[in-house]
PDB file of N, CA, C and O in Angstrom:
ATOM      1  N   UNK A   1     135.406 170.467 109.815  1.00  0.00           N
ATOM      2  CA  UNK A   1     135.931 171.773 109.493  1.00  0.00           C
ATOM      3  C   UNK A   1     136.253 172.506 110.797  1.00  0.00           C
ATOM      4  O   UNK A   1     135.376 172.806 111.607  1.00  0.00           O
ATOM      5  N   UNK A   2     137.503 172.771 110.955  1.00  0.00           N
ATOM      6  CA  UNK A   2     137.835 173.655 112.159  1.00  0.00           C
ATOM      7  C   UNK A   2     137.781 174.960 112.105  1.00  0.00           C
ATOM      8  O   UNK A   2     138.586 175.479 111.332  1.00  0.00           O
ATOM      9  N   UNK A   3     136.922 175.807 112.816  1.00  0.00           N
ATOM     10  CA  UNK A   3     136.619 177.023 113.187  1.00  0.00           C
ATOM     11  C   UNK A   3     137.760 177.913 113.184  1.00  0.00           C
ATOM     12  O   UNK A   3     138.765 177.464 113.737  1.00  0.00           O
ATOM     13  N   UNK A   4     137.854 179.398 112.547  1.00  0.00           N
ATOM     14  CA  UNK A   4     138.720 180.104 112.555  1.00  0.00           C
ATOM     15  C   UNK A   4     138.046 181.276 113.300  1.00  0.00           C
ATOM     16  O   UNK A   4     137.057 181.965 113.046  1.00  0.00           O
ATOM     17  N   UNK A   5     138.861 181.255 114.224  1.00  0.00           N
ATOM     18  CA  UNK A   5     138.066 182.317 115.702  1.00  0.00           C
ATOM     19  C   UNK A   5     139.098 183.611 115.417  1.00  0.00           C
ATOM     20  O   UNK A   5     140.285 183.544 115.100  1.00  0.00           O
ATOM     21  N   UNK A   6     138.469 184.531 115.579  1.00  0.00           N
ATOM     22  CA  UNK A   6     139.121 186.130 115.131  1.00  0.00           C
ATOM     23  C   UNK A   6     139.693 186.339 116.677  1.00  0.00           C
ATOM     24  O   UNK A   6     138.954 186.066 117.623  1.00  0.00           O
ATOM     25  N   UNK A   7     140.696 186.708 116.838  1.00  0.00           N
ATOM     26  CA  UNK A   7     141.602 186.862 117.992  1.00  0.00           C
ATOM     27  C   UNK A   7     140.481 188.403 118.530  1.00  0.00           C
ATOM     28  O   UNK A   7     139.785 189.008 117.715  1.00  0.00           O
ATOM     29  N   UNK A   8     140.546 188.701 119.755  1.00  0.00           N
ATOM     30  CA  UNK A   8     139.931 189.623 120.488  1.00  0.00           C
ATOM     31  C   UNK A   8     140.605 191.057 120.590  1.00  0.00           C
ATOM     32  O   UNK A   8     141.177 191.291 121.655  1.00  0.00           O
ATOM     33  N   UNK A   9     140.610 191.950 119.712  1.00  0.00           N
ATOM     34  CA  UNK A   9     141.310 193.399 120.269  1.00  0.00           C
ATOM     35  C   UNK A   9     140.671 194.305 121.338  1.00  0.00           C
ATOM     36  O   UNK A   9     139.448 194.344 121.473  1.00  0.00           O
ATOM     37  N   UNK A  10     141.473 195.000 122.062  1.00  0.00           N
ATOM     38  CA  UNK A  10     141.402 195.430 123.218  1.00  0.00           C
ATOM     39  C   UNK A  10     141.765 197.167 123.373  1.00  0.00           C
ATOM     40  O   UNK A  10     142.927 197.561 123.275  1.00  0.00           O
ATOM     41  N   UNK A  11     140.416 198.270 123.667  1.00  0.00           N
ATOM     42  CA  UNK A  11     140.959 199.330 123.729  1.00  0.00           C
ATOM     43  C   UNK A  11     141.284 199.182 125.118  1.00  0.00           C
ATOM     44  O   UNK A  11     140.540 198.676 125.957  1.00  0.00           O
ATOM     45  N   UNK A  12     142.850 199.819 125.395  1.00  0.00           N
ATOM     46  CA  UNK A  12     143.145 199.557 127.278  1.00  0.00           C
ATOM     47  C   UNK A  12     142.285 199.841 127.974  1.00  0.00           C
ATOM     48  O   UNK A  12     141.989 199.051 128.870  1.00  0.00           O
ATOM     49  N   UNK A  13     141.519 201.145 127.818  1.00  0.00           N
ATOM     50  CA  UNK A  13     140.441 201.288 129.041  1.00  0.00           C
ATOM     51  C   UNK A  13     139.146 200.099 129.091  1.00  0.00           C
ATOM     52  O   UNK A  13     138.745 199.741 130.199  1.00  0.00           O
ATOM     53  N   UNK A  14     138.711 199.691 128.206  1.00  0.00           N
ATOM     54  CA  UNK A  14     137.648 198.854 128.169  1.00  0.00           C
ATOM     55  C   UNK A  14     138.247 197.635 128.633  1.00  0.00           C
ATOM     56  O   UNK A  14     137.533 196.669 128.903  1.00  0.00           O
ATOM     57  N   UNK A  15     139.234 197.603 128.725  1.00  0.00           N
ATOM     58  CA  UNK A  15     140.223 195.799 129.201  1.00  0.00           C
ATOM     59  C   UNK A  15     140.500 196.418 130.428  1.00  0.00           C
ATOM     60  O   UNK A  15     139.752 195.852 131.225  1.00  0.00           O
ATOM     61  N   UNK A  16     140.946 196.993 130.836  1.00  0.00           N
ATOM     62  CA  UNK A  16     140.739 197.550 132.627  1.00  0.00           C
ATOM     63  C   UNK A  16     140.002 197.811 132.883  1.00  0.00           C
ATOM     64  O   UNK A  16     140.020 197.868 134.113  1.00  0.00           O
ATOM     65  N   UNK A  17     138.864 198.168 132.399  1.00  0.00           N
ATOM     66  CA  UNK A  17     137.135 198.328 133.180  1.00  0.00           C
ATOM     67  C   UNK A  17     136.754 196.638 133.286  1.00  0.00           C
ATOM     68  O   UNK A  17     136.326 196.126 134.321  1.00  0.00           O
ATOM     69  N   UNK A  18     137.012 195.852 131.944  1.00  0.00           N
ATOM     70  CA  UNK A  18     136.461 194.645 132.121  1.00  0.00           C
ATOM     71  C   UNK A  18     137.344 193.937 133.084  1.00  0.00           C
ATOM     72  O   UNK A  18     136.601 193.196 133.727  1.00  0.00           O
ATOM     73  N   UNK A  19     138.282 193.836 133.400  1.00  0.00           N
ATOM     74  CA  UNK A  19     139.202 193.548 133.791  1.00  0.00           C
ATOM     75  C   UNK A  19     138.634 193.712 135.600  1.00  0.00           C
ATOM     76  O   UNK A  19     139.148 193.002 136.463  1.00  0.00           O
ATOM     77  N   UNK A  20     137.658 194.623 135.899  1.00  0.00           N
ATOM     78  CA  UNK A  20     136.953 194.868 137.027  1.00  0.00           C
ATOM     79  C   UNK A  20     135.754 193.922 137.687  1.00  0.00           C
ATOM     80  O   UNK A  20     135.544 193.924 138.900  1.00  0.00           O
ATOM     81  N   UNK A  21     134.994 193.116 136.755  1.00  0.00           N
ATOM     82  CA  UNK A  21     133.960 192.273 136.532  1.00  0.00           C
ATOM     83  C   UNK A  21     134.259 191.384 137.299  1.00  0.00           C
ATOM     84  O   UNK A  21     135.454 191.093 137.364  1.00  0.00           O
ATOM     85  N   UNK A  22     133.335 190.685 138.101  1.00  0.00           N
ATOM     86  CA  UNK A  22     133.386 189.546 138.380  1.00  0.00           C
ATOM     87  C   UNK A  22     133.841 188.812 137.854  1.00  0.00           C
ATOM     88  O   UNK A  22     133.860 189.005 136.638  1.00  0.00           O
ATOM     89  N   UNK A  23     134.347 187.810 138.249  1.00  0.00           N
ATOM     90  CA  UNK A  23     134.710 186.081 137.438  1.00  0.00           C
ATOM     91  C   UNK A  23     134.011 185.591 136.633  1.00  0.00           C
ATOM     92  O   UNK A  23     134.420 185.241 135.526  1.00  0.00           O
ATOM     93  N   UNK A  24     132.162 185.402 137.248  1.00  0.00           N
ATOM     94  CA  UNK A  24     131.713 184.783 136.745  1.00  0.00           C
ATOM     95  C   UNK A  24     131.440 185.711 135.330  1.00  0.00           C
ATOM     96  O   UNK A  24     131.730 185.137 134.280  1.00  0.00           O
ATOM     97  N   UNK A  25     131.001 186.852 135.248  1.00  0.00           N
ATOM     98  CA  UNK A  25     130.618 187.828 134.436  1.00  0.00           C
ATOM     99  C   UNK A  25     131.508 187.869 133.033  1.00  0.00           C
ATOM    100  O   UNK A  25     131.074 187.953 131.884  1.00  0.00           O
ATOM    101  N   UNK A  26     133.131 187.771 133.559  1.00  0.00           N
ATOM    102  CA  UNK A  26     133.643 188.003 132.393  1.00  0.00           C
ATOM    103  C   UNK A  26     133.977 186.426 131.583  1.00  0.00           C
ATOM    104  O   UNK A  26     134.355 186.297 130.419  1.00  0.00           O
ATOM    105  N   UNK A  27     133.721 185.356 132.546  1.00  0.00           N
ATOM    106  CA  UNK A  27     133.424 184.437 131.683  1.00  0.00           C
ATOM    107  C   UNK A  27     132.158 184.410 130.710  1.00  0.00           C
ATOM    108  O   UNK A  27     132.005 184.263 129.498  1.00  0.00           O
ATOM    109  N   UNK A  28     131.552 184.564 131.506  1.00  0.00           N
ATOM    110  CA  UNK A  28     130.155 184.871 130.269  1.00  0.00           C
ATOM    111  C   UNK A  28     130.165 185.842 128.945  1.00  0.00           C
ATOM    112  O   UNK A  28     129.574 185.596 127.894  1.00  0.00           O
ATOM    113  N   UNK A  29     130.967 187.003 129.229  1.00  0.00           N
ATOM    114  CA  UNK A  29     130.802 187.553 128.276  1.00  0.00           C
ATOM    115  C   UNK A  29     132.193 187.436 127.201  1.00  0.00           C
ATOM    116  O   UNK A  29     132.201 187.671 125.993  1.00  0.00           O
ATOM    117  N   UNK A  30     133.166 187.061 127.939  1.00  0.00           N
ATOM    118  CA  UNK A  30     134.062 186.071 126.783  1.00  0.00           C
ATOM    119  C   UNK A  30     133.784 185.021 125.853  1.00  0.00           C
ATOM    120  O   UNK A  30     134.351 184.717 124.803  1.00  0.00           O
ATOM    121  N   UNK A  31     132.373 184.313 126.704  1.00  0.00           N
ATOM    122  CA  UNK A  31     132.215 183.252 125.731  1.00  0.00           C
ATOM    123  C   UNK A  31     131.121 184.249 124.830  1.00  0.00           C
ATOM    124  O   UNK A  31     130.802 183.558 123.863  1.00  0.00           O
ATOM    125  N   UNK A  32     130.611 185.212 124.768  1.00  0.00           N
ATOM    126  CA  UNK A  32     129.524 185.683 123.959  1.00  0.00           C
ATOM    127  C   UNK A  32     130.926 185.865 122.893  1.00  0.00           C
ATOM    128  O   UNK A  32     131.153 185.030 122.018  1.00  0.00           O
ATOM    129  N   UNK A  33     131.709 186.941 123.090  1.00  0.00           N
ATOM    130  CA  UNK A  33     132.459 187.636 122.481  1.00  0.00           C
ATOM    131  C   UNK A  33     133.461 186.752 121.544  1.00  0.00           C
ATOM    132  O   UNK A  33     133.942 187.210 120.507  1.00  0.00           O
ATOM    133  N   UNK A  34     133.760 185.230 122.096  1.00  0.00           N
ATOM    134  CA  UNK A  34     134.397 184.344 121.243  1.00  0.00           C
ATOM    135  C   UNK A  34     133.146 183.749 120.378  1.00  0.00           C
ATOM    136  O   UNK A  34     133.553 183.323 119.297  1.00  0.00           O
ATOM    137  N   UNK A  35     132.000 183.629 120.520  1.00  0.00           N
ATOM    138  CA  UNK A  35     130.904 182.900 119.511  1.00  0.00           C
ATOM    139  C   UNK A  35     130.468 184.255 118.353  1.00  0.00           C
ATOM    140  O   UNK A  35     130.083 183.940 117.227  1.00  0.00           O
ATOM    141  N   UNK A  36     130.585 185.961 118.809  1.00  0.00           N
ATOM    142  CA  UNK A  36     130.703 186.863 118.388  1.00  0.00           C
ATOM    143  C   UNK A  36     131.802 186.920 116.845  1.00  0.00           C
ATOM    144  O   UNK A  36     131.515 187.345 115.726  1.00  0.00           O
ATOM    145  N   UNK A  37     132.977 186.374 117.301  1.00  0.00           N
ATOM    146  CA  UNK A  37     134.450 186.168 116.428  1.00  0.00           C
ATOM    147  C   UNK A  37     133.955 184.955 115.475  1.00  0.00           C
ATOM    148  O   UNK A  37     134.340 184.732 114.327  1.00  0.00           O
ATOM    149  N   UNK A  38     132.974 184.202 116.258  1.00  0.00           N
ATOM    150  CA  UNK A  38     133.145 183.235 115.019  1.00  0.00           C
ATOM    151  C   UNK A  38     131.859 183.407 113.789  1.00  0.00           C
ATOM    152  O   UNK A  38     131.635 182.828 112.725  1.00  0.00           O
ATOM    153  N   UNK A  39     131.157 184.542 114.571  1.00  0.00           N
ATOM    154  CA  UNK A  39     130.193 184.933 113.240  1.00  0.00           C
ATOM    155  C   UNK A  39     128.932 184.862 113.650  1.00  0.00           C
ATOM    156  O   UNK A  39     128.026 185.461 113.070  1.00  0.00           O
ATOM    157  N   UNK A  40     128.745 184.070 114.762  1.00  0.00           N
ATOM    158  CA  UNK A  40     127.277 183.538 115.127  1.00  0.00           C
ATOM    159  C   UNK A  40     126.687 184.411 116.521  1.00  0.00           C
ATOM    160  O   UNK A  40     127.505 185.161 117.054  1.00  0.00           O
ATOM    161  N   UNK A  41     125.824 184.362 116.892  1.00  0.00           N
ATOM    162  CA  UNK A  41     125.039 185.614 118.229  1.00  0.00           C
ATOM    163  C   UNK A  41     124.773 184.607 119.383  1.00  0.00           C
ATOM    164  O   UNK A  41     124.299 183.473 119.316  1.00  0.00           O
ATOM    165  N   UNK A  42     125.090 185.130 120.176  1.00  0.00           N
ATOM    166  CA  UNK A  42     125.350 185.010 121.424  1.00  0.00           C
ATOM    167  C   UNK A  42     123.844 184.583 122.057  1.00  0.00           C
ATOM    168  O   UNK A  42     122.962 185.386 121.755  1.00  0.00           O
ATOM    169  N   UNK A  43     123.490 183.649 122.739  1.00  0.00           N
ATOM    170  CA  UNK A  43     121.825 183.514 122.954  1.00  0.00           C
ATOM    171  C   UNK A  43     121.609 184.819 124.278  1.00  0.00           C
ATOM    172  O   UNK A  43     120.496 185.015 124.766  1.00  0.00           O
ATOM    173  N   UNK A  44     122.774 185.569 124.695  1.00  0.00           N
ATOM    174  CA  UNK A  44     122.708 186.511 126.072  1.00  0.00           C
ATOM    175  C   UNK A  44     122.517 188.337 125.165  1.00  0.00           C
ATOM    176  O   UNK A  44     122.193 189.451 125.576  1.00  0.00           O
ATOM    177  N   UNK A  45     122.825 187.916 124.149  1.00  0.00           N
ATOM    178  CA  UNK A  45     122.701 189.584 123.243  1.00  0.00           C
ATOM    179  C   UNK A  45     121.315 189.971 122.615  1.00  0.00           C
ATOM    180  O   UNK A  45     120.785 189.381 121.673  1.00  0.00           O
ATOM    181  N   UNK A  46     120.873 190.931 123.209  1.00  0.00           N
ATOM    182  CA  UNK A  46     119.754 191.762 122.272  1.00  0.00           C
ATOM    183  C   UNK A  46     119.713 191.473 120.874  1.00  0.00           C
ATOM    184  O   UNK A  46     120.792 191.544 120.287  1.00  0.00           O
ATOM    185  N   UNK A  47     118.735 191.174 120.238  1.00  0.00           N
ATOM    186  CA  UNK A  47     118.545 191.342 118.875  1.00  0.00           C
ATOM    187  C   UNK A  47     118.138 192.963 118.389  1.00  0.00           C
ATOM    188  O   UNK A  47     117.948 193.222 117.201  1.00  0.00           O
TER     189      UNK A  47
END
């Protein structure tokens, strides 16, 4: 069964603040934010 991943919306200021982050940082939190889209929690997010 192939995964249907919810595309990412973007308020501009929060995509130009993130857009500020380190490399490594906003990889990390892209991958939270794509496992986020697919329904499931991130092992890096607060419960």
């Amino acid at each position: 069964m192939a995964r249907r991943t919810r595309p990412i919306s973007w308020i501009k200021a929060a995509r130009k603040a993130f857009e500020t982050f380190p490399r490594d940082a906003q990889d990390e939190y892209l991958r939270a934010l794509t496992i986020a889209a697919e329904g499931e929690r991130a092992d890096i997010v607060k419960p």
